[in-house]
C-alpha positions in Angstrom: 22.2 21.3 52.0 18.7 20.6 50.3 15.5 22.7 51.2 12.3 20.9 51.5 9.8 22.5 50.0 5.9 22.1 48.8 5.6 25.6 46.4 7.7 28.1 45.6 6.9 31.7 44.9 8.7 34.5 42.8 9.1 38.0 42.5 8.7 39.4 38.7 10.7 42.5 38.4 14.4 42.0 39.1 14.3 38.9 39.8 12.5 36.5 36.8 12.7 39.7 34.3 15.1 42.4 33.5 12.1 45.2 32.7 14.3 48.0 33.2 14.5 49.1 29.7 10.7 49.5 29.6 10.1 50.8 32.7 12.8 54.0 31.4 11.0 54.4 28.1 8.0 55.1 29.9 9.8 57.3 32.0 11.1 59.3 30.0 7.9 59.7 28.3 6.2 60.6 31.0 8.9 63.3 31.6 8.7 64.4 27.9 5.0 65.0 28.4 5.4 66.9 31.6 8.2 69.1 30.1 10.9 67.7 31.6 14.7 66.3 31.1 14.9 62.7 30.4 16.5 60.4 33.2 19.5 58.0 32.8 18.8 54.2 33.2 20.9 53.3 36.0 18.4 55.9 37.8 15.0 53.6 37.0 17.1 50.5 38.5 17.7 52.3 41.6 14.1 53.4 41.7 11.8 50.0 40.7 10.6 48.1 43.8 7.6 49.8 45.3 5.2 50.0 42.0 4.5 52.5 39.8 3.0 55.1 42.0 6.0 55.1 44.0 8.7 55.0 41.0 6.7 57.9 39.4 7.3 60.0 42.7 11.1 59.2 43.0 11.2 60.0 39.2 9.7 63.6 39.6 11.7 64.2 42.6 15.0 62.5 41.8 15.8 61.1 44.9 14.7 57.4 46.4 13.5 59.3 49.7 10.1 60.6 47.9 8.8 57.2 48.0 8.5 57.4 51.9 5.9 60.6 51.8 2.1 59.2 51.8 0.9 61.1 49.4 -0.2 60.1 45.9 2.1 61.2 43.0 0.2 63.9 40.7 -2.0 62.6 38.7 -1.4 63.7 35.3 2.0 62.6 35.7 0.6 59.4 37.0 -1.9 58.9 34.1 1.0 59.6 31.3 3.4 57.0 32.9 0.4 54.5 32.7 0.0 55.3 29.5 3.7 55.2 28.0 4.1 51.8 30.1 0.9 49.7 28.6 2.7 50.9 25.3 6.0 50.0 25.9 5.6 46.9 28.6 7.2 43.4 27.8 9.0 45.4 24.5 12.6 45.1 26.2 12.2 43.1 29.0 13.7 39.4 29.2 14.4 37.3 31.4 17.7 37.1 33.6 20.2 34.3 32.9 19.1 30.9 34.4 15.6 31.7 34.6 13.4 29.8 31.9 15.8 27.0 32.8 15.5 26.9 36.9 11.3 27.7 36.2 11.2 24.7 34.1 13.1 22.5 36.7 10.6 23.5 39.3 7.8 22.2 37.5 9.4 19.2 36.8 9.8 19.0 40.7 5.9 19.2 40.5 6.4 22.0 42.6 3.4 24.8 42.8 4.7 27.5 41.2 3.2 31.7 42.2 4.3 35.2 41.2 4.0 37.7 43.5 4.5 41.1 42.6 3.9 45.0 43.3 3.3 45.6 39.6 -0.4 46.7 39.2 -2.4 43.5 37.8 -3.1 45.6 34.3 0.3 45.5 33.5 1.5 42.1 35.4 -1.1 39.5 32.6 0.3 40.9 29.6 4.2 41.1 30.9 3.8 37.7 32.2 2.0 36.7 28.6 4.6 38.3 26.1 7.3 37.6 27.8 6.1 33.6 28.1 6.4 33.3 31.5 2.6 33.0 32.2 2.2 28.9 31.6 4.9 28.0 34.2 2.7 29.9 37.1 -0.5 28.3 39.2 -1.1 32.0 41.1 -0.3 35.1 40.4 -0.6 38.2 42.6 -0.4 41.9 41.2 0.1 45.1 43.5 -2.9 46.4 43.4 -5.1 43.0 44.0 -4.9 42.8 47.8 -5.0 45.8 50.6 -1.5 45.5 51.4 1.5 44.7 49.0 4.9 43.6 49.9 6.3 44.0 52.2 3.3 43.3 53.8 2.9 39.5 54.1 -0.9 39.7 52.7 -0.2 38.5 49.5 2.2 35.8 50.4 0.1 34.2 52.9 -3.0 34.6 50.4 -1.0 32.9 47.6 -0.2 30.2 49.7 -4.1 29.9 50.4 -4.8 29.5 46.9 -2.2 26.9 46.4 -2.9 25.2 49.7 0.3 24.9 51.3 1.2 26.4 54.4 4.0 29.2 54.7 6.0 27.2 56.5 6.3 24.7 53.8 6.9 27.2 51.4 10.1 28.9 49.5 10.2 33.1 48.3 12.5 34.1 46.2 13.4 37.7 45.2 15.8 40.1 44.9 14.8 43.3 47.5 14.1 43.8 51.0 10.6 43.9 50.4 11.0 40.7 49.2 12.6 39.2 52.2 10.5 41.0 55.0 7.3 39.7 53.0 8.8 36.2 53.0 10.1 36.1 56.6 6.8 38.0 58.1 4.7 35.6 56.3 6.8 32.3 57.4 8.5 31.2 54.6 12.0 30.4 53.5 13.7 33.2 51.3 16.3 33.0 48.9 17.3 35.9 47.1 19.1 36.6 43.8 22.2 39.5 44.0 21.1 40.5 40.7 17.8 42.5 40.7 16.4 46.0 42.0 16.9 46.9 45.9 17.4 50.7 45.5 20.6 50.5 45.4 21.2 48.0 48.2 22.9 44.7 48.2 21.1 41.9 49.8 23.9 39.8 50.8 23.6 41.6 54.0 20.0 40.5 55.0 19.7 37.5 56.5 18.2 34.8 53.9 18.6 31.3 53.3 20.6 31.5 51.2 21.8 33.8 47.9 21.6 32.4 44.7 23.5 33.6 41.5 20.2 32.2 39.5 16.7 30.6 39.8 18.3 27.2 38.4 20.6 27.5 41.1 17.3 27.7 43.5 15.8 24.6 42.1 19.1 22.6 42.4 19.0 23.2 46.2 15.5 22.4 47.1 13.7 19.1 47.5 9.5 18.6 46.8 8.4 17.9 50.5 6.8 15.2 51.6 
Protein backbone atom coordinates (compact mmCIF):
# COMPACT_ATOMS: atom_id res chain seq x y z
CA UNK A 1 0.00 0.00 0.00
CA UNK A 2 1.53 3.53 -1.01
CA UNK A 3 0.53 6.75 0.82
CA UNK A 4 -0.14 9.75 -1.26
CA UNK A 5 1.26 12.49 0.03
CA UNK A 6 2.20 16.37 -0.73
CA UNK A 7 4.74 17.14 2.57
CA UNK A 8 5.85 15.34 5.22
CA UNK A 9 6.63 16.52 8.73
CA UNK A 10 8.95 15.11 11.53
CA UNK A 11 9.49 15.06 15.05
CA UNK A 12 13.27 15.76 16.21
CA UNK A 13 13.84 14.08 19.44
CA UNK A 14 13.34 10.37 19.30
CA UNK A 15 12.50 10.17 16.23
CA UNK A 16 15.34 11.89 13.53
CA UNK A 17 17.93 12.13 16.62
CA UNK A 18 19.05 10.04 19.47
CA UNK A 19 19.78 13.30 21.96
CA UNK A 20 19.52 11.31 24.94
CA UNK A 21 23.11 11.48 25.90
CA UNK A 22 22.98 15.29 25.94
CA UNK A 23 19.85 15.78 27.34
CA UNK A 24 21.49 13.45 30.66
CA UNK A 25 24.68 15.54 30.79
CA UNK A 26 22.74 18.42 31.25
CA UNK A 27 20.83 16.73 33.74
CA UNK A 28 23.07 15.77 35.73
CA UNK A 29 24.51 19.02 35.79
CA UNK A 30 21.83 20.66 36.69
CA UNK A 31 21.49 18.20 39.60
CA UNK A 32 25.26 18.65 40.51
CA UNK A 33 24.52 22.36 40.82
CA UNK A 34 21.47 21.96 42.86
CA UNK A 35 23.26 19.48 45.22
CA UNK A 36 21.81 16.56 44.20
CA UNK A 37 22.53 12.73 43.06
CA UNK A 38 23.05 12.19 39.45
CA UNK A 39 20.21 10.29 37.51
CA UNK A 40 20.77 7.06 35.28
CA UNK A 41 20.14 7.40 31.54
CA UNK A 42 17.40 5.09 30.95
CA UNK A 43 15.62 7.65 33.39
CA UNK A 44 16.02 10.95 30.78
CA UNK A 45 14.58 8.45 27.96
CA UNK A 46 11.56 7.84 29.99
CA UNK A 47 11.27 11.49 30.78
CA UNK A 48 11.97 13.60 27.12
CA UNK A 49 8.77 14.39 25.31
CA UNK A 50 7.12 17.44 26.74
CA UNK A 51 10.27 20.05 26.59
CA UNK A 52 12.52 21.08 28.90
CA UNK A 53 10.39 22.65 31.51
CA UNK A 54 8.57 19.54 31.89
CA UNK A 55 11.69 17.09 31.77
CA UNK A 56 13.30 19.45 34.44
CA UNK A 57 10.13 18.85 36.72
CA UNK A 58 10.07 14.95 36.34
CA UNK A 59 13.94 15.13 36.92
CA UNK A 60 13.54 16.88 40.41
CA UNK A 61 10.79 14.82 41.33
CA UNK A 62 11.63 11.40 39.86
CA UNK A 63 8.55 10.35 38.71
CA UNK A 64 6.88 11.00 34.98
CA UNK A 65 3.53 12.13 36.94
CA UNK A 66 5.23 15.75 37.85
CA UNK A 67 4.88 16.78 34.39
CA UNK A 68 0.99 16.88 34.75
CA UNK A 69 1.05 19.72 37.74
CA UNK A 70 0.72 23.38 35.95
CA UNK A 71 3.14 24.90 37.68
CA UNK A 72 6.53 26.06 36.34
CA UNK A 73 9.62 24.04 37.50
CA UNK A 74 11.94 26.31 39.91
CA UNK A 75 13.69 28.51 38.35
CA UNK A 76 17.16 28.22 39.31
CA UNK A 77 16.97 24.69 38.50
CA UNK A 78 15.38 25.75 35.25
CA UNK A 79 18.11 28.33 34.46
CA UNK A 80 21.08 25.67 35.27
CA UNK A 81 19.56 23.00 32.91
CA UNK A 82 19.44 25.76 30.19
CA UNK A 83 22.69 26.46 30.75
CA UNK A 84 24.35 22.81 30.89
CA UNK A 85 22.13 22.02 27.71
CA UNK A 86 23.35 25.04 25.26
CA UNK A 87 26.82 23.61 26.36
CA UNK A 88 26.36 20.20 25.80
CA UNK A 89 23.47 20.20 22.88
CA UNK A 90 24.24 18.31 19.46
CA UNK A 91 27.76 16.85 21.45
CA UNK A 92 26.28 13.17 21.50
CA UNK A 93 23.34 13.24 19.64
CA UNK A 94 23.10 11.39 16.15
CA UNK A 95 20.82 10.41 14.19
CA UNK A 96 18.82 6.95 14.44
CA UNK A 97 19.56 4.26 11.78
CA UNK A 98 17.83 4.97 8.40
CA UNK A 99 17.50 8.46 8.92
CA UNK A 100 19.89 10.71 6.71
CA UNK A 101 19.04 7.96 4.13
CA UNK A 102 14.98 8.06 4.23
CA UNK A 103 15.42 12.26 4.60
CA UNK A 104 17.31 12.27 1.52
CA UNK A 105 14.73 10.04 -0.39
CA UNK A 106 12.10 12.40 0.58
CA UNK A 107 13.66 15.18 -1.03
CA UNK A 108 14.26 13.40 -3.91
CA UNK A 109 10.43 12.74 -3.91
CA UNK A 110 10.38 16.62 -4.01
CA UNK A 111 8.46 16.33 -1.13
CA UNK A 112 8.22 19.53 1.42
CA UNK A 113 9.97 18.54 4.11
CA UNK A 114 9.09 20.31 8.22
CA UNK A 115 10.33 19.61 11.77
CA UNK A 116 8.10 20.02 14.37
CA UNK A 117 9.27 19.88 17.73
CA UNK A 118 8.67 20.80 21.55
CA UNK A 119 12.32 21.65 21.93
CA UNK A 120 12.54 25.44 22.67
CA UNK A 121 13.67 27.29 19.21
CA UNK A 122 17.17 28.34 21.09
CA UNK A 123 18.23 24.98 21.25
CA UNK A 124 16.22 23.40 18.11
CA UNK A 125 18.75 25.91 15.14
CA UNK A 126 21.94 24.86 16.47
CA UNK A 127 20.89 20.89 17.11
CA UNK A 128 19.36 20.88 13.73
CA UNK A 129 22.77 22.79 12.43
CA UNK A 130 25.52 20.57 14.08
CA UNK A 131 24.01 17.71 13.67
CA UNK A 132 23.45 18.51 9.64
CA UNK A 133 20.08 17.92 9.57
CA UNK A 134 19.08 21.64 8.96
CA UNK A 135 19.44 21.74 4.81
CA UNK A 136 16.97 18.81 4.31
CA UNK A 137 14.10 21.00 6.15
CA UNK A 138 11.65 23.95 4.32
CA UNK A 139 9.94 24.69 8.13
CA UNK A 140 10.79 24.22 11.23
CA UNK A 141 8.71 24.72 14.35
CA UNK A 142 10.36 24.96 18.05
CA UNK A 143 8.24 24.59 21.39
CA UNK A 144 8.18 27.71 22.33
CA UNK A 145 7.26 29.55 18.88
CA UNK A 146 3.47 29.10 18.83
CA UNK A 147 0.89 29.32 22.02
CA UNK A 148 0.24 25.77 21.98
CA UNK A 149 2.85 22.85 21.39
CA UNK A 150 2.03 19.32 20.59
CA UNK A 151 -0.06 17.78 21.27
CA UNK A 152 -1.88 20.63 20.42
CA UNK A 153 -2.43 20.68 16.59
CA UNK A 154 -1.31 24.51 16.38
CA UNK A 155 1.95 23.94 15.05
CA UNK A 156 1.07 21.22 12.64
CA UNK A 157 -1.70 23.06 11.05
CA UNK A 158 0.65 26.33 11.01
CA UNK A 159 3.54 24.38 9.33
CA UNK A 160 1.28 23.19 6.80
CA UNK A 161 0.36 26.96 6.19
CA UNK A 162 3.76 27.79 5.58
CA UNK A 163 4.32 25.05 3.16
CA UNK A 164 0.91 25.44 1.63
CA UNK A 165 -0.48 22.08 1.73
CA UNK A 166 -3.45 21.13 3.44
CA UNK A 167 -3.45 18.62 6.42
CA UNK A 168 -5.23 16.32 4.78
CA UNK A 169 -2.56 16.01 2.18
CA UNK A 170 -0.03 15.69 4.52
CA UNK A 171 2.08 12.85 6.40
CA UNK A 172 3.56 13.17 10.53
CA UNK A 173 5.79 11.10 11.62
CA UNK A 174 7.01 10.57 15.21
CA UNK A 175 7.59 8.43 17.86
CA UNK A 176 5.10 9.55 21.03
CA UNK A 177 1.58 10.08 21.71
CA UNK A 178 1.96 13.58 21.43
CA UNK A 179 3.03 13.05 18.23
CA UNK A 180 0.09 11.10 17.07
CA UNK A 181 -2.75 13.17 18.77
CA UNK A 182 -1.02 16.34 17.12
CA UNK A 183 -1.08 14.59 13.71
CA UNK A 184 -4.66 13.08 13.99
CA UNK A 185 -6.21 16.44 15.66
CA UNK A 186 -4.70 18.34 12.94
CA UNK A 187 -5.76 15.96 9.91
CA UNK A 188 -2.90 14.31 8.81
CA UNK A 189 -1.62 10.87 8.32
CA UNK A 190 0.76 9.53 11.06
CA UNK A 191 3.27 7.05 11.03
CA UNK A 192 5.27 6.44 13.93
CA UNK A 193 8.78 4.89 14.61
CA UNK A 194 8.89 2.04 17.74
CA UNK A 195 12.19 3.46 18.50
CA UNK A 196 12.01 6.94 20.13
CA UNK A 197 10.77 8.57 23.57
CA UNK A 198 6.99 7.88 24.69
CA UNK A 199 7.56 7.79 28.51
CA UNK A 200 7.86 4.57 28.58
CA UNK A 201 5.03 3.59 26.31
CA UNK A 202 4.98 1.58 23.20
CA UNK A 203 3.10 2.99 20.30
CA UNK A 204 2.23 0.02 18.57
CA UNK A 205 -0.92 0.29 20.51
CA UNK A 206 -2.16 3.68 19.09
CA UNK A 207 -3.85 3.62 16.21
CA UNK A 208 -1.43 5.07 13.21
CA UNK A 209 -0.97 4.36 9.71
CA UNK A 210 1.19 2.47 10.04
CA UNK A 211 4.65 1.75 12.25
CA UNK A 212 7.82 1.98 10.64
CA UNK A 213 11.20 0.41 11.83
CA UNK A 214 12.88 3.68 10.03
CA UNK A 215 12.33 7.04 8.20
CA UNK A 216 13.62 5.17 4.84
CA UNK A 217 11.10 2.76 5.53
CA UNK A 218 8.54 5.95 5.58
CA UNK A 219 9.65 7.22 2.30
CA UNK A 220 9.46 3.71 0.54
CA UNK A 221 5.70 3.69 1.38
CA UNK A 222 4.56 7.02 0.31
CA UNK A 223 3.93 8.46 -3.13
CA UNK A 224 4.26 12.69 -3.98
CA UNK A 225 0.52 13.44 -4.60
CA UNK A 226 -0.84 14.78 -7.44
Amino acid sequence: MSFPVKAVLLDLDGTLLDTVLDLHAAACGMQRDLGRPEIPVEDIRAYVGRGIPNLVKRVLAGALEAADDPAPPPADALASFKRHYAEVNGRAAKPFPGVMEGLAALKAQGLPLGVITNKAAAFTGPLLERTGLAPYFDVVVAGDQLPKPKPDPMPVVWACGRLGVSPADTLLIGDSVHDFKAGRAAGCRVFLVPYGYNEGQDVRGLDCDAIVATILDAANLITPAQ
